[in-house]
C-alpha positions as CSV (number, residue, x, y, z in Angstrom):
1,X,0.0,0.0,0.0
2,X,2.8,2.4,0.8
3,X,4.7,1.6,-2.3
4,X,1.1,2.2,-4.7
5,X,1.0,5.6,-2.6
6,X,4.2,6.5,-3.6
7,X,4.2,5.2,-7.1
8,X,1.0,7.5,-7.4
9,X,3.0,10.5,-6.0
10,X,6.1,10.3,-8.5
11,X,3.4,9.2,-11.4
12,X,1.9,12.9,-10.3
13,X,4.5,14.7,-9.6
14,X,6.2,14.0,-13.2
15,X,3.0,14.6,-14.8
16,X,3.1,17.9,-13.5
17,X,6.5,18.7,-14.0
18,X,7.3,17.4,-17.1
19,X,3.7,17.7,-18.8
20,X,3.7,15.9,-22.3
21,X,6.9,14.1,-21.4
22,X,5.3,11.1,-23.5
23,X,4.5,12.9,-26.3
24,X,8.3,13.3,-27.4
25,X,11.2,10.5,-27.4
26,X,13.6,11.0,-24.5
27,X,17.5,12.6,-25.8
28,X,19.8,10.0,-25.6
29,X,23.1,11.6,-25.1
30,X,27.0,10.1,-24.5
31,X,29.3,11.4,-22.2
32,X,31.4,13.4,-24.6
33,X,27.6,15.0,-26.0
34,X,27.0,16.1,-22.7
35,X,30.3,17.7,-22.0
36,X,29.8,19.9,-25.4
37,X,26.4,21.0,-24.7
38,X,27.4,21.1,-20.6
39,X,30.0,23.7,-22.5
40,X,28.2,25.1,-24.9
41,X,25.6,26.2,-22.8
42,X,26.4,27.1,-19.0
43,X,25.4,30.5,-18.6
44,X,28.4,31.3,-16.1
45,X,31.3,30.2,-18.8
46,X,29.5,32.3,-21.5
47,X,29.8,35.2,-18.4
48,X,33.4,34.4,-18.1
49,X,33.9,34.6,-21.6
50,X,32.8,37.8,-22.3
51,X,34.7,39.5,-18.9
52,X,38.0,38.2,-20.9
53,X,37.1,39.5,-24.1
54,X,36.5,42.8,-22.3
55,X,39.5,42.4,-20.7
56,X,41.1,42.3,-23.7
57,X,39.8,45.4,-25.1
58,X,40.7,47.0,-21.4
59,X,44.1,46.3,-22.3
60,X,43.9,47.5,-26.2
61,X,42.4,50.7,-25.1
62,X,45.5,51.4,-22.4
63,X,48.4,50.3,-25.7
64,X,46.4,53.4,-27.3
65,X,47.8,55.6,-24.7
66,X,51.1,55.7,-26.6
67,X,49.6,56.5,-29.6
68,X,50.2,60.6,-30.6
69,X,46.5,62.8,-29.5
70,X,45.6,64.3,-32.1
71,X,42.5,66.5,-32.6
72,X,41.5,68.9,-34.9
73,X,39.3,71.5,-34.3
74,X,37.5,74.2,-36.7
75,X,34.9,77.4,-36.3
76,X,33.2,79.9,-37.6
77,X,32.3,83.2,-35.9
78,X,30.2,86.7,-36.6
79,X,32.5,89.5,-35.3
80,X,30.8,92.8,-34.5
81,X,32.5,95.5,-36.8
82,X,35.1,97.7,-35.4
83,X,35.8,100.8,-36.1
84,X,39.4,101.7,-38.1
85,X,42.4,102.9,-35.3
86,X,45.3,105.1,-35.6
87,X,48.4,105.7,-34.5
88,X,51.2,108.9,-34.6
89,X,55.1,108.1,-35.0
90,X,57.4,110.4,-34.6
91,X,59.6,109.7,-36.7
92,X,61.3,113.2,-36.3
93,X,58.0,114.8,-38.3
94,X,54.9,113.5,-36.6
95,X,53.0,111.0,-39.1
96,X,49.5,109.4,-38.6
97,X,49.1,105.5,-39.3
98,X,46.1,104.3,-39.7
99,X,44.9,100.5,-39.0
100,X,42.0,98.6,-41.4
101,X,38.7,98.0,-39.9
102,X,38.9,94.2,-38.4
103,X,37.2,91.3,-40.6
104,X,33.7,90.9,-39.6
105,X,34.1,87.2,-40.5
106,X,36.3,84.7,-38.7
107,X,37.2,81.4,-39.7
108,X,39.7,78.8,-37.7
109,X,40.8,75.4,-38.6
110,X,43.3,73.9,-36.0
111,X,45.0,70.6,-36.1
112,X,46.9,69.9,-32.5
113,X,49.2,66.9,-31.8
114,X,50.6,65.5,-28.0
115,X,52.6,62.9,-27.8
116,X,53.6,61.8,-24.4
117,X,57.4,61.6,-23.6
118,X,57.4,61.0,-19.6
119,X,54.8,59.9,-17.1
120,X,56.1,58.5,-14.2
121,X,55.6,54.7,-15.3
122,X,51.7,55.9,-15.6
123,X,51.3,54.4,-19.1
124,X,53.3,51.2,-18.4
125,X,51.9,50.3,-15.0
126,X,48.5,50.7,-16.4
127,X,49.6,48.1,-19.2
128,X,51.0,46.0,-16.8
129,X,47.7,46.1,-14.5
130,X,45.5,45.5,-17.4
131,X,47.3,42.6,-19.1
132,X,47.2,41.2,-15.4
133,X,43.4,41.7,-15.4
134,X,42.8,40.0,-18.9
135,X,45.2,37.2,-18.0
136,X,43.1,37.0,-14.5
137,X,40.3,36.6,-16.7
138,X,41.2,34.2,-19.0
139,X,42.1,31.7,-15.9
140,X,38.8,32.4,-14.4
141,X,37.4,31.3,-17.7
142,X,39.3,28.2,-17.9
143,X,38.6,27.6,-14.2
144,X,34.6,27.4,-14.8
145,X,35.2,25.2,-17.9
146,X,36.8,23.2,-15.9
147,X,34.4,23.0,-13.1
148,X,31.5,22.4,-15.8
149,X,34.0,19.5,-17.1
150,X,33.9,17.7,-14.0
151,X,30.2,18.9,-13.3
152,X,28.4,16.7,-15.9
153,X,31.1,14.0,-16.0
154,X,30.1,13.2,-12.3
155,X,26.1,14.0,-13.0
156,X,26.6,11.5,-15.9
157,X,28.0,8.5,-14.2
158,X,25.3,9.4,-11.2
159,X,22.9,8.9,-13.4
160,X,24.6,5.6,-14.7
161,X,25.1,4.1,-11.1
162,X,21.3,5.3,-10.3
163,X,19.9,3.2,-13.2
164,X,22.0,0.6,-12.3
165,X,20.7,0.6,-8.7
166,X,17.5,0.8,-10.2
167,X,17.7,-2.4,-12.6
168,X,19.1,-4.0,-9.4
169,X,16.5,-3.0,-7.3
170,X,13.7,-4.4,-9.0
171,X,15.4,-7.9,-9.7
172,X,15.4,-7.5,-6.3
173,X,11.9,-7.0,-5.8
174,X,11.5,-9.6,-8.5
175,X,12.8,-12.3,-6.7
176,X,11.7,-11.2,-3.1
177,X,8.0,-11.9,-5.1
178,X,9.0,-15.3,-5.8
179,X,10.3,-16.0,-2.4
180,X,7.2,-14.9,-1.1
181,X,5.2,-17.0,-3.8
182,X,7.4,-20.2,-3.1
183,X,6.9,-19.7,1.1
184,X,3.1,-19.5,0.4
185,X,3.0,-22.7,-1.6
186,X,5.1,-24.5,1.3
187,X,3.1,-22.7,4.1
188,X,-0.3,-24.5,2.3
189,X,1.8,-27.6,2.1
190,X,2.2,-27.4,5.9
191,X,6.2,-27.4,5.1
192,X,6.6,-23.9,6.0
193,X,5.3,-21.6,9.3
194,X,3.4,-18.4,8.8
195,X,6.0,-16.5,10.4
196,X,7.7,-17.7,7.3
197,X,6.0,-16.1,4.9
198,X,5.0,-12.5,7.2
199,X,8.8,-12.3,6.9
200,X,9.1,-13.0,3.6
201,X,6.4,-10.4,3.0
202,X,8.6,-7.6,4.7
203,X,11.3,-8.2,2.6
204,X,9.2,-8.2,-0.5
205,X,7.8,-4.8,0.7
206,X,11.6,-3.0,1.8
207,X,12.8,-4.1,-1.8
208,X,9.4,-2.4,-3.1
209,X,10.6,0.8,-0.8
210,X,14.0,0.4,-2.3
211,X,13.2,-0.1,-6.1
212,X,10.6,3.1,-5.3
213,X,13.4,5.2,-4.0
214,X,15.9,4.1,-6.5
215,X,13.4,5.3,-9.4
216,X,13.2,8.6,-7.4
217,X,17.2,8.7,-7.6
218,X,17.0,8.4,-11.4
219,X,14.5,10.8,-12.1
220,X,16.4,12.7,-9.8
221,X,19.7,12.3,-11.4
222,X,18.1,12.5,-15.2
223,X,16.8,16.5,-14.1
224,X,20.3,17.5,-12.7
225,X,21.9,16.1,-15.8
226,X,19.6,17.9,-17.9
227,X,19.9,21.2,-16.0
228,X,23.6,20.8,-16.4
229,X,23.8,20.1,-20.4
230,X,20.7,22.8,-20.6
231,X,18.2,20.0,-22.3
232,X,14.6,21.0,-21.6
233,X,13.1,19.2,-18.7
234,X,10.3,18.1,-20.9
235,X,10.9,15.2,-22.6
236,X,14.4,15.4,-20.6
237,X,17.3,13.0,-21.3
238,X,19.0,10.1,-20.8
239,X,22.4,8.1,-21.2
240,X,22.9,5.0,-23.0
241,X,21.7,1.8,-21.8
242,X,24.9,0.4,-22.3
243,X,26.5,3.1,-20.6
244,X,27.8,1.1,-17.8
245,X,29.0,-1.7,-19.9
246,X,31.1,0.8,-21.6
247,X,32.6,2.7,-18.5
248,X,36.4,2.1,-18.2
249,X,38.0,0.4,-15.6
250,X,39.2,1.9,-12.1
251,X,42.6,3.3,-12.7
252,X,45.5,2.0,-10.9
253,X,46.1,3.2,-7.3
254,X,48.0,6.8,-7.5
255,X,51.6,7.0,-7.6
256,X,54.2,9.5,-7.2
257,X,52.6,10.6,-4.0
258,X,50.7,13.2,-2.7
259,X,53.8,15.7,-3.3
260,X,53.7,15.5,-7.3
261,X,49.8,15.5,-7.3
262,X,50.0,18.5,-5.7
263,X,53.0,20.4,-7.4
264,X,50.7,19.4,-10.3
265,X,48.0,21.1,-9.4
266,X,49.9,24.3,-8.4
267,X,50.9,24.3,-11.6
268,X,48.3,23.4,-13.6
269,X,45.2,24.8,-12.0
270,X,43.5,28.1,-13.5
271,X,42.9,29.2,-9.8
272,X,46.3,29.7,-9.1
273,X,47.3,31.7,-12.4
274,X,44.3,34.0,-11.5
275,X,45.0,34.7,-7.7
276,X,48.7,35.5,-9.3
277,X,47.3,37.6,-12.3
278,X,44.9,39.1,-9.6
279,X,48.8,39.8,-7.2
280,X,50.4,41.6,-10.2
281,X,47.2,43.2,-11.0
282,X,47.4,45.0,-7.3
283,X,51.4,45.1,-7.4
284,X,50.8,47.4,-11.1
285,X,47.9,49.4,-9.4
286,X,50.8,50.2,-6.8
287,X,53.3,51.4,-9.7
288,X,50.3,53.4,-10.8
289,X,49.4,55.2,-7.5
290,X,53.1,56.1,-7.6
291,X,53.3,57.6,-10.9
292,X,51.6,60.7,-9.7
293,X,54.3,61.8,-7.3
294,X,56.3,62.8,-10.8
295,X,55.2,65.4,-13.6
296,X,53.8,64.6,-17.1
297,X,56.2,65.5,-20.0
298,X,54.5,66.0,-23.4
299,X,55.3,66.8,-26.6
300,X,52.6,69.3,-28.4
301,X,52.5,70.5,-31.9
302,X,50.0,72.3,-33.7
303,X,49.1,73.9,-37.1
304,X,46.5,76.7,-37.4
305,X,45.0,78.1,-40.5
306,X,42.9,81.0,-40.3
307,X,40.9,84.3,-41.6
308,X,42.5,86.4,-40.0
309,X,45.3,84.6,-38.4
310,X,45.3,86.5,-34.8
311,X,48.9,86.0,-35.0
312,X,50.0,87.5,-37.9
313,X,49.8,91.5,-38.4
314,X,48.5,93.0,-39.2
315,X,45.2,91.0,-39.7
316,X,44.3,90.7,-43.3
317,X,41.3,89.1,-44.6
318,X,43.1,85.9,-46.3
319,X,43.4,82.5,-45.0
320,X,47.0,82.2,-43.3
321,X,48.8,79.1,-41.6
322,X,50.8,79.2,-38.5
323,X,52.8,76.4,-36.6
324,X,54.0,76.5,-33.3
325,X,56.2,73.3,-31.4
326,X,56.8,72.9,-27.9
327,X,57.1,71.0,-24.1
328,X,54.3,71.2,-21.7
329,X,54.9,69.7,-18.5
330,X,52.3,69.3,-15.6
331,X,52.4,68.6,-11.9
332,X,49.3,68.9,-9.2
333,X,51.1,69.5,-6.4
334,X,47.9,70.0,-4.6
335,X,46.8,66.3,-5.4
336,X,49.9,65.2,-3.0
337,X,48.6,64.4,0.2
338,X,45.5,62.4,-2.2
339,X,48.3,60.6,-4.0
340,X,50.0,59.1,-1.0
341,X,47.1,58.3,0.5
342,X,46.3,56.1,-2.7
343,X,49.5,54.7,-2.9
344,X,49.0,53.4,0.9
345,X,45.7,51.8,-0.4
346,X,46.9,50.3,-2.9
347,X,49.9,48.7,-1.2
348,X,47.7,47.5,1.5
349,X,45.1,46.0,-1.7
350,X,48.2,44.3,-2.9
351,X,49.4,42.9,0.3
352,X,45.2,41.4,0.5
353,X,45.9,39.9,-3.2
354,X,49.0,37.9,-1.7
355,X,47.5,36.7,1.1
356,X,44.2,35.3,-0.9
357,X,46.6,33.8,-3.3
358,X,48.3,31.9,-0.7
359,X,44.9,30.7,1.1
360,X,44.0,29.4,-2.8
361,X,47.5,27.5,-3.2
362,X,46.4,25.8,0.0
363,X,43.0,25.7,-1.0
364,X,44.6,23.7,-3.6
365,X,46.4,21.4,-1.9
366,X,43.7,20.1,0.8
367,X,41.2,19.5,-2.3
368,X,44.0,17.3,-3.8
369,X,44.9,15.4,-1.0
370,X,41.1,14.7,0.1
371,X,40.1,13.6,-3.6
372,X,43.1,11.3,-3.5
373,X,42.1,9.8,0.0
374,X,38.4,9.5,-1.5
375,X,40.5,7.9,-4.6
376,X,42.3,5.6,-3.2
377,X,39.0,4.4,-0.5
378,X,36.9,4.2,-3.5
379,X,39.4,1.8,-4.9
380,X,40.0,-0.6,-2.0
381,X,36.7,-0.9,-1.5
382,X,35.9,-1.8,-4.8
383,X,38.5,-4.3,-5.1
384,X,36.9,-5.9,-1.6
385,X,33.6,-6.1,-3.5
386,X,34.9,-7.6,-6.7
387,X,36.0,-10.6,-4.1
388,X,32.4,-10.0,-2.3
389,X,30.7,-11.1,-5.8
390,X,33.2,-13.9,-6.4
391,X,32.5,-15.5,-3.4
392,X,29.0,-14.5,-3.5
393,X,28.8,-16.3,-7.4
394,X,30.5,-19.1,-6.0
395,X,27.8,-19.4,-3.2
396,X,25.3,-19.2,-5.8
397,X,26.5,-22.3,-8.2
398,X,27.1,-24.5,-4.8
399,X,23.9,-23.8,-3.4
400,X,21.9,-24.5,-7.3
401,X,23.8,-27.6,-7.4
402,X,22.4,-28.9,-4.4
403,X,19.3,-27.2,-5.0
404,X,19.4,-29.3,-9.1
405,X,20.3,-32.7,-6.5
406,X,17.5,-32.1,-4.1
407,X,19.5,-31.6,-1.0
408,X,18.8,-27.8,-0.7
409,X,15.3,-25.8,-0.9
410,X,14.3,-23.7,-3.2
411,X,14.2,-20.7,-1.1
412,X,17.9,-21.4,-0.1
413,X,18.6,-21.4,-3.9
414,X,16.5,-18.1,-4.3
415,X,18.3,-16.5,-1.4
416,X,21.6,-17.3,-2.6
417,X,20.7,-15.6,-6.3
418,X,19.7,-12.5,-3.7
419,X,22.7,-12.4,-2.0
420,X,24.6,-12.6,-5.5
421,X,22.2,-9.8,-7.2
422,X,23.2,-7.8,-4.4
423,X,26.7,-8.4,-4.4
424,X,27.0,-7.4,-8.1
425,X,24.6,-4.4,-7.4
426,X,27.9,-3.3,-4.9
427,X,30.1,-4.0,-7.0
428,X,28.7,-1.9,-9.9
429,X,28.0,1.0,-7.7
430,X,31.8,0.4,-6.0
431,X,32.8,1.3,-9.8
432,X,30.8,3.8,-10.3
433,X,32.4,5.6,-7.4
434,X,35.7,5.1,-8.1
435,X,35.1,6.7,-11.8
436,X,33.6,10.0,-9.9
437,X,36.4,10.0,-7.6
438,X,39.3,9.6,-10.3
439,X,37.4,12.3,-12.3
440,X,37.0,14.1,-8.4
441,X,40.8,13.6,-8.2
442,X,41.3,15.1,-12.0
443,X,39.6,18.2,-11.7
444,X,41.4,18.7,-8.6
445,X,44.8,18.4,-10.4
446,X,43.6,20.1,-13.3
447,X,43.7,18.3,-15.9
């Protein structure tokens, strides 16, 4: 009864979150189709993608600083009229000179060039800071394709070990209904107690309450994978039937020791190279802080053409072009006090970046050593079960021998093909674990 209320629960349940899930053929998908769509479609990698490619045009637009400015300007003004002046020289007999009246129309073009010869390291430090940023970037990319990697490799072979718990489960439940079946026929024969077959009747209803909750695993299992890979809930997906037949044997026990895992991982791991891009980031911003204790130096140029020219007299109305080349140099003496003050901020910022890069190396190194540990438990454990199902097989043929010669019953003989069931069902979900703890172990490496 408790099993039916359940079934009618999940039968509900789906039919409400995946309406019309029969009307369309479930995806089938391998393990290298749902690490490209896992790829392809993880809304946080596409985020980290497009922070590096503005990184990158961060970086482009600080190279432009040691391009020449130039700007050109040009205008057009009304000018009130002005009456004609005069002068007198005495020029040993007094003589009158009289000035033109002023154009009434004024017209300026002006083309003006700076290039900058000296800035205190400003130009350079702000490369270096944004070539840190872009390379910070690009390891935080790399970093959440790697996480994805390892996200729907694990989701996948969950989903393989819950459908293999599942198929186990209901042979399971399977045989727990011929047990029962058989114990009833010997109970009417008066060869078996009532107790017998109560008992019996338990065990048929736990392997119901396990096959139940095995389903719900694998429905379970199906809608993370999906949500990973970003396949529609409705009709959802799935992974090969054969998908455990074709999963690759446990890899050997690690060697080299925890040492060279871990040098591997500091050297390999996108976390690393991004808390050090995110250090000479800071130790730039620093050199950049600095730069405003000196002066600017630039180099300014400029070519006017005009009616009137302003600078020529006197004015004539007639387009004329002056030049005029020079050094401006600038200092903000006032800014001082603000300028050490940002300096100290950004030492102390850069002193923070250190210190979070060290807590990530050893971030590092405690997720290596615990996925090994996990690694290497995963694979003892599933070398005791392959011995588990030998034994257990061999239980099995000596038991339906004398079961075929009439010494044994046929429950003993049904209880040994229970035991064996189980003992394979361990032994597939032993390997199971130890492929999500190698790919654990992997990811934590970095490769």
């Amino acid at each position: 009864m408790r099993t039916s209320i359940v079934a009618c629960v999940a039968i509900g349940l789906a039919a409400f979150l995946f309406p019309g899930a029969t009307a369309e053929p479930v995806r089938i998908v391998d393990l290298d189709e749902c690490i490209r769509l896992g790829l392809s479609n993880d809304p946080g990698l596409r985020s980290d993608e497009l922070e590096s490619a503005a990184a990158n045009a961060r970086l482009k637009e600080m190279e432009g600083q040691y391009v020449p400015s130039v700007s050109l300007q040009a205008g057009y003004a009304r000018l009130s009229d002005v009456a004609p002046g005069s002068m007198t020289i005495d020029i040993g007999v007094p003589k009158q000179v009289i000035f033109p009246a002023s154009p009434v129309n004024s017209t300026v073009v002006k083309l003006s060039v700076q290039q900058p010869l000296f800035t205190g390291l400003r130009i350079s430090s702000s490369i270096r800071q944004a070539e840190a940023i872009r390379a910070s970037a690009g390891s935080d990319a790399a970093r959440t394709r790697r996480e994805v990697r390892h996200a729907v490799e694990e989701a996948f072979w969950q989903l393989a070990k819950a459908k293999a718990l599942e198929e186990a489960s209901r042979e399971i439940e399977a045989q727990m209904e011929r047990r029962l079946a058989d114990l009833k026929t010997l109970f009417d024969q008066g060869v078996a107690t009532k107790n017998d077959a109560v008992q019996a009747g338990m065990r048929l209803e736990d392997s119901r309450i396990d096959a139940g909750n095995a389903g719900s695993a694998r429905e379970l299992a199906r809608v993370r994978l999906a949500q990973l890979i970003g396949v529609p809930l409705s009709p959802g997906v799935d992974i090969p039937e054969d998908a455990g037949g074709a999963a690759p044997a446990p890899a050997p026990a690690i060697s080299g020791g925890l040492e060279e895992l871990v040098s591997r991982a500091l050297a390999a791991r996108p976390e690393i190279a991004s808390a050090r891009s995110r250090l000479s980031a800071q130790e730039a911003a620093v050199d950049l802080a600095r730069a405003g204790r000196y002066p600017s130096i630039m180099l300014t140029g400029d070519y006017t053409l005009a009616n009137p020219n302003q600078r020529v007299f006197p004015q004539a109305d007639q387009f004329t072009g002056t030049w005029s080349v020079g050094l401006m140099a600038s200092f903000d003496i006032g800014r001082y006090p603000q300028i050490a003050a940002q300096e100290e901020q950004a030492r102390n910022r850069a002193a923070e970046a250190r210190e979070a890069a060290r807590r990530v190396s050893e971030g590092v190194a405690a997720e290596v050593v615990r996925a090994a540990i996990i690694l290497n438990a995963a694979l003892q454990t599933y070398s005791s079960l392959k011995i588990e199902t030998a034994q257990a097989d061999e239980n099995s043929r000596f038991v339906q021998e004398r079961f075929r010669q009439g010494v044994a019953l046929a429950s003993a003989n049904l209880d040994a093909q229970t035991l064996l069931t189980r003992a394979r069902l361990r032994e597939k979900a032993g390997l199971y674990d130890c492929l999500i703890a190698r790919a654990s172990l992997d990811a934590a490496v970095g490769e």
